[in-house]
mmCIF file of the C-alpha atoms, coordinates in Angstrom:
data_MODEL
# 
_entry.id   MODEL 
# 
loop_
_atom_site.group_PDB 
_atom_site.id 
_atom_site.type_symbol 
_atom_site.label_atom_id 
_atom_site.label_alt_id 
_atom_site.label_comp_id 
_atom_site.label_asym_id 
_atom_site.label_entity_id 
_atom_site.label_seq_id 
_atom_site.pdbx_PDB_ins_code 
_atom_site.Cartn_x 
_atom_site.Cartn_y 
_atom_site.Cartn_z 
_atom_site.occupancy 
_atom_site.B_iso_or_equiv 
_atom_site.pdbx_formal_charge 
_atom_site.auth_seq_id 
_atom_site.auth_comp_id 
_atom_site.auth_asym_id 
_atom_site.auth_atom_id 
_atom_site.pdbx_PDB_model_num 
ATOM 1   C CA . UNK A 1 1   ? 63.312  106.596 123.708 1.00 0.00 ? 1   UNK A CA 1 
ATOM 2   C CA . UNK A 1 2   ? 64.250  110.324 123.454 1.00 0.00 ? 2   UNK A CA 1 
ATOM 3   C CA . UNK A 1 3   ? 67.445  109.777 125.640 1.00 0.00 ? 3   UNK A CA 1 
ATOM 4   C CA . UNK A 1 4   ? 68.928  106.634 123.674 1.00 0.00 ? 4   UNK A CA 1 
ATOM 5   C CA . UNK A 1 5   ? 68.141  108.924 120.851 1.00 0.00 ? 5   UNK A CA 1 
ATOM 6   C CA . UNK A 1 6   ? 69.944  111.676 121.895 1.00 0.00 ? 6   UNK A CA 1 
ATOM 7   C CA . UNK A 1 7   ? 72.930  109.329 123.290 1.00 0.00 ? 7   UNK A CA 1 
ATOM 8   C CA . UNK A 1 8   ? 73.038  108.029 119.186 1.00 0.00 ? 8   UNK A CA 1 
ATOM 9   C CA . UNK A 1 9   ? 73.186  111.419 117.808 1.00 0.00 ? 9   UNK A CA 1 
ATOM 10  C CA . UNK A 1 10  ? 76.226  112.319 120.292 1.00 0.00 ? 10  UNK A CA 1 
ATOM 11  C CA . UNK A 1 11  ? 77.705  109.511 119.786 1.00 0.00 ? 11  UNK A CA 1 
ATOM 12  C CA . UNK A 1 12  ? 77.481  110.289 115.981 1.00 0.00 ? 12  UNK A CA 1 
ATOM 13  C CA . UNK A 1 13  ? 78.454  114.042 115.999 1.00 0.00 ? 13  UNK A CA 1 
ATOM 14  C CA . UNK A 1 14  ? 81.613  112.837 118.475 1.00 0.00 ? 14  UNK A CA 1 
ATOM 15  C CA . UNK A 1 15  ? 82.178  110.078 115.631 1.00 0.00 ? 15  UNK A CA 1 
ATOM 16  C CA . UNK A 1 16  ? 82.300  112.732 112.751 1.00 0.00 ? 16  UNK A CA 1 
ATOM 17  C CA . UNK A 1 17  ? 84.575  114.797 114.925 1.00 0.00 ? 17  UNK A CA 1 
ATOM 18  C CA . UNK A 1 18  ? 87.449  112.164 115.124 1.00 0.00 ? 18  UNK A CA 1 
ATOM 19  C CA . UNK A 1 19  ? 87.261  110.531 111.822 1.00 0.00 ? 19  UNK A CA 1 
ATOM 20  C CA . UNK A 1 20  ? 87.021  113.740 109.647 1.00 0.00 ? 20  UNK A CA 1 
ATOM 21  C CA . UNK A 1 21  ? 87.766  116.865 111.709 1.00 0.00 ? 21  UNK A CA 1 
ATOM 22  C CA . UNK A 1 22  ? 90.742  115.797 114.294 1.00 0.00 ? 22  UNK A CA 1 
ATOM 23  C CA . UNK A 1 23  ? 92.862  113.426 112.008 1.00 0.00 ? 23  UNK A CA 1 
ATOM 24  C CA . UNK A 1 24  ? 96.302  114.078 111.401 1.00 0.00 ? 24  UNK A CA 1 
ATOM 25  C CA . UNK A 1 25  ? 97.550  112.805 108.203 1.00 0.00 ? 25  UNK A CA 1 
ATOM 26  C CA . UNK A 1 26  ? 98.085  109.758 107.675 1.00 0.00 ? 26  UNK A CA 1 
ATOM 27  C CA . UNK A 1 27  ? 100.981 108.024 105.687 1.00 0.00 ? 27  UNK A CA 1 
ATOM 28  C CA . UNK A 1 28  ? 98.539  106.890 102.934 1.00 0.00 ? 28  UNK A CA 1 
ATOM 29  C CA . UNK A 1 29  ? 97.236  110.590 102.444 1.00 0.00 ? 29  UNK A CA 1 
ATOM 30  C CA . UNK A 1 30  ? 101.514 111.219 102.667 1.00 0.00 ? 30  UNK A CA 1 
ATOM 31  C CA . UNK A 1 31  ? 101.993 108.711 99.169  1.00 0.00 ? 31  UNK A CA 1 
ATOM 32  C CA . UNK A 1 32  ? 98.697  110.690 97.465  1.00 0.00 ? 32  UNK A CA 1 
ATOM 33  C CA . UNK A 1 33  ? 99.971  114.009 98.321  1.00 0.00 ? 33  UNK A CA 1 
ATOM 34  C CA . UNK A 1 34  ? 103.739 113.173 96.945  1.00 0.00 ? 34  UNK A CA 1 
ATOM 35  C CA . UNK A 1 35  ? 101.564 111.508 93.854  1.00 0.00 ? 35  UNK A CA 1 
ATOM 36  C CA . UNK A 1 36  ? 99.561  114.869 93.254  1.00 0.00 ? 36  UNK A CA 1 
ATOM 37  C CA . UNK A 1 37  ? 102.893 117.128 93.297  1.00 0.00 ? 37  UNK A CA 1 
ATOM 38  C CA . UNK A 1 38  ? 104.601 114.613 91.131  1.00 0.00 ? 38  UNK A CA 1 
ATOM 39  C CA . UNK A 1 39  ? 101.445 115.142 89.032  1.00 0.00 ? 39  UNK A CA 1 
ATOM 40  C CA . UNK A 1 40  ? 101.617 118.578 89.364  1.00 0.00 ? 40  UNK A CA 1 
ATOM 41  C CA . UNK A 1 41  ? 105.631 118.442 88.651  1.00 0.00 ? 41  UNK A CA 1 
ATOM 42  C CA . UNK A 1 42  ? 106.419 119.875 91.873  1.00 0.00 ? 42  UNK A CA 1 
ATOM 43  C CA . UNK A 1 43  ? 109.328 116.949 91.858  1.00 0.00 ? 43  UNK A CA 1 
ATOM 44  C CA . UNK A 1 44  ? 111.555 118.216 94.761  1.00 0.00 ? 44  UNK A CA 1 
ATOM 45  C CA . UNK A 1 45  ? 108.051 118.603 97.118  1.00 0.00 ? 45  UNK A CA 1 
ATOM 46  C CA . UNK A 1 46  ? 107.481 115.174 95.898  1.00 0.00 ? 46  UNK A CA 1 
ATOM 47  C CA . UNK A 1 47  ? 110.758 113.499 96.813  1.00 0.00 ? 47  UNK A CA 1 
ATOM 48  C CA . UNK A 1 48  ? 111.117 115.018 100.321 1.00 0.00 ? 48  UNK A CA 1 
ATOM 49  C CA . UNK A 1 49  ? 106.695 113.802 100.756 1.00 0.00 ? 49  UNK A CA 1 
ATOM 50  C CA . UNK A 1 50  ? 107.891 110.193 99.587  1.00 0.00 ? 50  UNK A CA 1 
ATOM 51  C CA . UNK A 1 51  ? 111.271 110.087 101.854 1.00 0.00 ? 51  UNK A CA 1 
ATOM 52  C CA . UNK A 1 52  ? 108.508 110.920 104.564 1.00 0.00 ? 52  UNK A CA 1 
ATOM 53  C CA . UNK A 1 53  ? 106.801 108.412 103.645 1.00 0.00 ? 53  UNK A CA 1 
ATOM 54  C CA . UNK A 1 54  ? 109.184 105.747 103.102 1.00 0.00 ? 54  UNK A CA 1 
ATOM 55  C CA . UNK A 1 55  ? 110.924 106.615 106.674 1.00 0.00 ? 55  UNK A CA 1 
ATOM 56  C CA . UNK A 1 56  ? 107.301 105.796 108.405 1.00 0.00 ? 56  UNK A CA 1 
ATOM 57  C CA . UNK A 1 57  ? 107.024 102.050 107.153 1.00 0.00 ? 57  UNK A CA 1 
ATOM 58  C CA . UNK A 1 58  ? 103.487 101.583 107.725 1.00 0.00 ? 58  UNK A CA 1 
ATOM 59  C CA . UNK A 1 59  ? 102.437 100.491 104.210 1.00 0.00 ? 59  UNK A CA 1 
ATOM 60  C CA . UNK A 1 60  ? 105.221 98.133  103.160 1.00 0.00 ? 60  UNK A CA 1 
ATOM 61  C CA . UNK A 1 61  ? 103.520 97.171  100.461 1.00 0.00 ? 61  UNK A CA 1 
ATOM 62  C CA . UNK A 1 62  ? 103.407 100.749 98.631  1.00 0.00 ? 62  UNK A CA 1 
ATOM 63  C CA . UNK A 1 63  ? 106.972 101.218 99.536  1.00 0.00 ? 63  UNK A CA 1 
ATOM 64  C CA . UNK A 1 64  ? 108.647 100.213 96.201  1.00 0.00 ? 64  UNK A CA 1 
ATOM 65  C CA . UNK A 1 65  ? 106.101 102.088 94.599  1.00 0.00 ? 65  UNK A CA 1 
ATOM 66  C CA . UNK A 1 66  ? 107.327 105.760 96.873  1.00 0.00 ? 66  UNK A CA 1 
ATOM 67  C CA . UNK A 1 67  ? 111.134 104.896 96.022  1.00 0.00 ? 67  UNK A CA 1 
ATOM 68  C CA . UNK A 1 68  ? 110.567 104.007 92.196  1.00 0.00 ? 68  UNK A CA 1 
ATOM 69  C CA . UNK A 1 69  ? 108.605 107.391 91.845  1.00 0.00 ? 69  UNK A CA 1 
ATOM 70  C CA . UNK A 1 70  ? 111.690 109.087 93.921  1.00 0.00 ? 70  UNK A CA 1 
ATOM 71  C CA . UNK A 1 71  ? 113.334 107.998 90.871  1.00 0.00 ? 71  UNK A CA 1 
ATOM 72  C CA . UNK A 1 72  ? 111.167 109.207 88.708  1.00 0.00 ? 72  UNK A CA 1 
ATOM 73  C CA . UNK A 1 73  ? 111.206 112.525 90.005  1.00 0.00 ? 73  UNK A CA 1 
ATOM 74  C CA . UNK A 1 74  ? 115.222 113.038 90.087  1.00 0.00 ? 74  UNK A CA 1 
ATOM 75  C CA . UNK A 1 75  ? 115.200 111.952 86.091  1.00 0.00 ? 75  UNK A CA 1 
ATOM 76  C CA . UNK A 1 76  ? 112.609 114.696 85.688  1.00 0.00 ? 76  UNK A CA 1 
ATOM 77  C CA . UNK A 1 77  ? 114.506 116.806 87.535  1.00 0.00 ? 77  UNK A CA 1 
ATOM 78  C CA . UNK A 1 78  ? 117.612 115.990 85.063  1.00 0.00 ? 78  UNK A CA 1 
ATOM 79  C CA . UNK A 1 79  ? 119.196 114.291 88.400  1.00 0.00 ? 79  UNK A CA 1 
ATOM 80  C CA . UNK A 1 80  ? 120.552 111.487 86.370  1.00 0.00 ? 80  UNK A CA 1 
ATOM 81  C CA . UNK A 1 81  ? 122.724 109.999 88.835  1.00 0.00 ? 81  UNK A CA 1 
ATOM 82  C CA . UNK A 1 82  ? 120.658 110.723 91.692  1.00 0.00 ? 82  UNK A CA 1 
ATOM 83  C CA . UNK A 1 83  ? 117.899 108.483 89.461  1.00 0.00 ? 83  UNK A CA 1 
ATOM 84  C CA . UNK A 1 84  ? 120.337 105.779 88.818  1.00 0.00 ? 84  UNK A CA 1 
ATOM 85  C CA . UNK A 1 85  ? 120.919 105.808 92.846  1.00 0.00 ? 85  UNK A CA 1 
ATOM 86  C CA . UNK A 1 86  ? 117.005 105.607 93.252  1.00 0.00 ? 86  UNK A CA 1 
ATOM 87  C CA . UNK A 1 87  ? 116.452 103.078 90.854  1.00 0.00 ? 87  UNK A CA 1 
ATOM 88  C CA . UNK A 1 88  ? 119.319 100.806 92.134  1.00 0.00 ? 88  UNK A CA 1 
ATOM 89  C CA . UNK A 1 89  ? 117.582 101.031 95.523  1.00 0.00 ? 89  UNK A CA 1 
ATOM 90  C CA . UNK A 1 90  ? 114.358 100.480 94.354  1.00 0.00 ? 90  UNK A CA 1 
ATOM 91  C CA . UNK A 1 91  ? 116.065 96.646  92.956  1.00 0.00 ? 91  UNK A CA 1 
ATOM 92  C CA . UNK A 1 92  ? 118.379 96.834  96.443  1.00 0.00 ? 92  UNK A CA 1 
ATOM 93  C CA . UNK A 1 93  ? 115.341 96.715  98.669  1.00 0.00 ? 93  UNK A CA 1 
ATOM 94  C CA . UNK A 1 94  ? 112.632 95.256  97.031  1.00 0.00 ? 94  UNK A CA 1 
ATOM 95  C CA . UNK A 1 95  ? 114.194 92.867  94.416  1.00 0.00 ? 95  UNK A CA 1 
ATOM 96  C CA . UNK A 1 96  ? 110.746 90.933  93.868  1.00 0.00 ? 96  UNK A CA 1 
ATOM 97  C CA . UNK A 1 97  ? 108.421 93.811  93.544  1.00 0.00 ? 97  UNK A CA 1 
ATOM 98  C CA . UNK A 1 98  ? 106.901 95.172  89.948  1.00 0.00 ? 98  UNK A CA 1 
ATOM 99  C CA . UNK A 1 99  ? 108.856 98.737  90.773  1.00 0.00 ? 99  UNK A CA 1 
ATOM 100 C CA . UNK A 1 100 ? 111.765 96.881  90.671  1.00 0.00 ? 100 UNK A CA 1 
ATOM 101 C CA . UNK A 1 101 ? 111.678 95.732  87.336  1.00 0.00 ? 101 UNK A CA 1 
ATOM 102 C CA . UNK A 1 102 ? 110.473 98.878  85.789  1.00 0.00 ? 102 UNK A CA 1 
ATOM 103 C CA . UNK A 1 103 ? 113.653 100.076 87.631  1.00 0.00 ? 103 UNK A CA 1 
ATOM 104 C CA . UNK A 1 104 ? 115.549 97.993  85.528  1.00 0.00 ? 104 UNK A CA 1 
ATOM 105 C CA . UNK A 1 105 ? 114.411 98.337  82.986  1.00 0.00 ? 105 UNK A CA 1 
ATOM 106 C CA . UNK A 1 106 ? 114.891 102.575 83.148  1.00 0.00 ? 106 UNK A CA 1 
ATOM 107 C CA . UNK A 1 107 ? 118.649 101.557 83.714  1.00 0.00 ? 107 UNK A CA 1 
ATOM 108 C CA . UNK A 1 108 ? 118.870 100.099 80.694  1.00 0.00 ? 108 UNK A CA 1 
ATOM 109 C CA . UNK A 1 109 ? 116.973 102.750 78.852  1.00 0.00 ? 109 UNK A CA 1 
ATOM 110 C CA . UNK A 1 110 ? 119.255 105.443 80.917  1.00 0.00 ? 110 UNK A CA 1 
ATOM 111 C CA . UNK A 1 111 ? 122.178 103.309 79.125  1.00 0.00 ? 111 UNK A CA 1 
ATOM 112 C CA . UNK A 1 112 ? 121.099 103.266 75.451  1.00 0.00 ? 112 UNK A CA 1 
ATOM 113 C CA . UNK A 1 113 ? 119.955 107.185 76.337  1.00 0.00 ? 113 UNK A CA 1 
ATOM 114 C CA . UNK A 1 114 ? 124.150 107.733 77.098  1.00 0.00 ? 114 UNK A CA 1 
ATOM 115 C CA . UNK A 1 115 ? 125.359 105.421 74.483  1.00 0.00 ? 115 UNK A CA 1 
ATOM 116 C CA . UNK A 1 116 ? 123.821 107.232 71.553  1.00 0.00 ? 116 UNK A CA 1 
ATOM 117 C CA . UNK A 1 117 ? 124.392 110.840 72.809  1.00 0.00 ? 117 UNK A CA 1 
ATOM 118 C CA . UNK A 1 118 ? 127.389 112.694 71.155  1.00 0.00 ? 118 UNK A CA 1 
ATOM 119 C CA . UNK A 1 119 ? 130.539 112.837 73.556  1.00 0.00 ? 119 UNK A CA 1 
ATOM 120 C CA . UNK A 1 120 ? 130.506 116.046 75.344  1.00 0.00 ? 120 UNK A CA 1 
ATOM 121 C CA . UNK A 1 121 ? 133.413 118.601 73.935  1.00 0.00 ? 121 UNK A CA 1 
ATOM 122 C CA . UNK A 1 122 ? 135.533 119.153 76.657  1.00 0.00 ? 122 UNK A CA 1 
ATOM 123 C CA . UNK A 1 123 ? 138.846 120.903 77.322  1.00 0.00 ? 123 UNK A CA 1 
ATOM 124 C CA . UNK A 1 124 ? 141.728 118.777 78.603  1.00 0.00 ? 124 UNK A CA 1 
ATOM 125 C CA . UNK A 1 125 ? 142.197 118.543 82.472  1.00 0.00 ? 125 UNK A CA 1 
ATOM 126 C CA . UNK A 1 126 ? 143.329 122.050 83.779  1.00 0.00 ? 126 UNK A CA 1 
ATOM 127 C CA . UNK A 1 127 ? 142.738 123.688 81.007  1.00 0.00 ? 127 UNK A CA 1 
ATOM 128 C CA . UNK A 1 128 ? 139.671 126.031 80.251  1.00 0.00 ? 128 UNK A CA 1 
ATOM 129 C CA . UNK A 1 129 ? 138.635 126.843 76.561  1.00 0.00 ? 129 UNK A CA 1 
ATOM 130 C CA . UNK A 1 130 ? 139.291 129.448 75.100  1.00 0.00 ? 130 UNK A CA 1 
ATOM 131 C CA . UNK A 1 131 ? 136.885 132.898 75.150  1.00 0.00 ? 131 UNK A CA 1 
ATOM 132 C CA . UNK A 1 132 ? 134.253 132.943 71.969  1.00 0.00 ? 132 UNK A CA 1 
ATOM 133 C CA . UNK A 1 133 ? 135.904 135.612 68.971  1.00 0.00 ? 133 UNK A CA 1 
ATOM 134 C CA . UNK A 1 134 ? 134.043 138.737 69.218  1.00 0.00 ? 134 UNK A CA 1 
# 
């Protein structure tokens, strides 16, 4: 009785060991870390977390999800175009999933967003304004 005992509570201890002190991380813990800097607007750390993410493949299902919030993060980076890329990907690759209507739908609020803001005053081609009176 003492030895089985002693062979469960090895066993045990060598258990703990792999699931909680040995474990690399794992793409799952990859999408929560990206989430937290996203949260924590740490957008750039997020994007390059997600891309590692996304270029593992082993959730497909939370895929969408990692490009739509690389989206998110270039628009709150004031990336516009970068965001429009990210979006249009999110609709490229995964045309069926939820992320890629609420990409669509940012498009079109990116669109009314550039409609109603004034024209930016600009110089003609080759030309550069002239200097502020003193």
């Amino acid at each position: 009785m003492k030895v089985h005992r002693a062979c469960l509570l090895a066993a045990a201890a060598l258990g703990a060991v792999v699931l909680f002190g040995c474990a690399s991380p794992t793409p799952v813990t990859k999408f929560d870390k990206a989430k937290d800097l996203q949260n924590d607007g740490k957008y750039s750390d997020a994007i390059a977390k997600y891309k590692e993410f996304i270029a593992e493949k082993e959730y497909p299902n939370l895929l969408p999800f990692a490009q739509y919030n690389i989206a998110r993060s270039y628009r709150s980076l004031g990336k516009i175009a970068d965001a429009r890329d990210a979006y249009n990907k999110v609709m490229d690759l995964y045309p069926t999933s939820e992320p890629a209507q609420w990409a669509k739908d940012e498009l079109k609020e990116l669109d009314k967003a550039m409609q109603s803001a004034p024209p930016a005053k600009m110089a003609p081609a080759g030309l550069m304004p002239a200097p502020a009176p003193k």
